[in-house]
N, C-alpha and C positions, 0 to 999 in steps of 0.2 A: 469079807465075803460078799455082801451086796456090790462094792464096786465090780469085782471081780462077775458075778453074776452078769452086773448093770450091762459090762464091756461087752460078754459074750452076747448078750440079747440085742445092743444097740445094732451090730452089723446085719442082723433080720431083721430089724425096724427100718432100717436104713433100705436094705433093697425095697422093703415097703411102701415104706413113703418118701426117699430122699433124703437126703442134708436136712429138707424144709419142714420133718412130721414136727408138728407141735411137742412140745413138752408134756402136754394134757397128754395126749395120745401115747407118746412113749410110755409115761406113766401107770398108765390103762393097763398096755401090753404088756409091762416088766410087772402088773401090779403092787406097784406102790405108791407112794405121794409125790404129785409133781414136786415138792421141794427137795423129795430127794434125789430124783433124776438131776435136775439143778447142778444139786452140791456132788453128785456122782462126776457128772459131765466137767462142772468145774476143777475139780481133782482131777480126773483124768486131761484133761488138758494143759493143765500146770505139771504134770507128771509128764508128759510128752514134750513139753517143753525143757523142762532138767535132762528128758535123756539127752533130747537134740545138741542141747548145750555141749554134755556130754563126749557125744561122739564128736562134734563138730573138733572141740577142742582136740579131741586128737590127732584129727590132720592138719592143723596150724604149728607154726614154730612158736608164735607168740601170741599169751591170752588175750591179748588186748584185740586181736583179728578175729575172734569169736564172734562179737556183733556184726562185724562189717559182712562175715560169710553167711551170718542169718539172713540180712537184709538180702546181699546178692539173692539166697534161695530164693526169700519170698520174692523177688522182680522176676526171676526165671518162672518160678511156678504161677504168676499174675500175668507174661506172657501168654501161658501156656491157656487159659483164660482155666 
């Protein structure tokens, strides 16, 4: 339930402060322990990363082009600045 909580509040912290509000500060806002925004954030991130995986794989023929189509994303999206 807290991640779930953590996610919906981050996207208001986010128009708040940016990508860049502190940890402290999220914290504050979601009222909890910065350690557990952390290990929220952390999970949430490794969890977005398995769906990606995820779907990616499904428009490949073979798993092995899984990595190669992450990388592509991330040069597309680091153009993108």
């Amino acid at each position: 339930m807290l991640l779930h909580n953590a996610a919906a509040s981050f996207q208001s912290i986010e128009m708040l402060g940016g990508a860049a509000t502190p940890y402290t500060e999220a914290a504050r806002a979601l009222g909890i322990e910065e350690g557990a925004v952390k290990s929220a954030i952390f999970r949430m991130r490794r969890r977005y990363g398995e769906i990606l995986r995820d779907e990616i794989s499904e428009t490949v023929n073979n798993a092995a082009d899984v990595e190669d189509e992450i990388r592509y994303l991330i040069a597309i999206l680091a153009e993108q600045g």
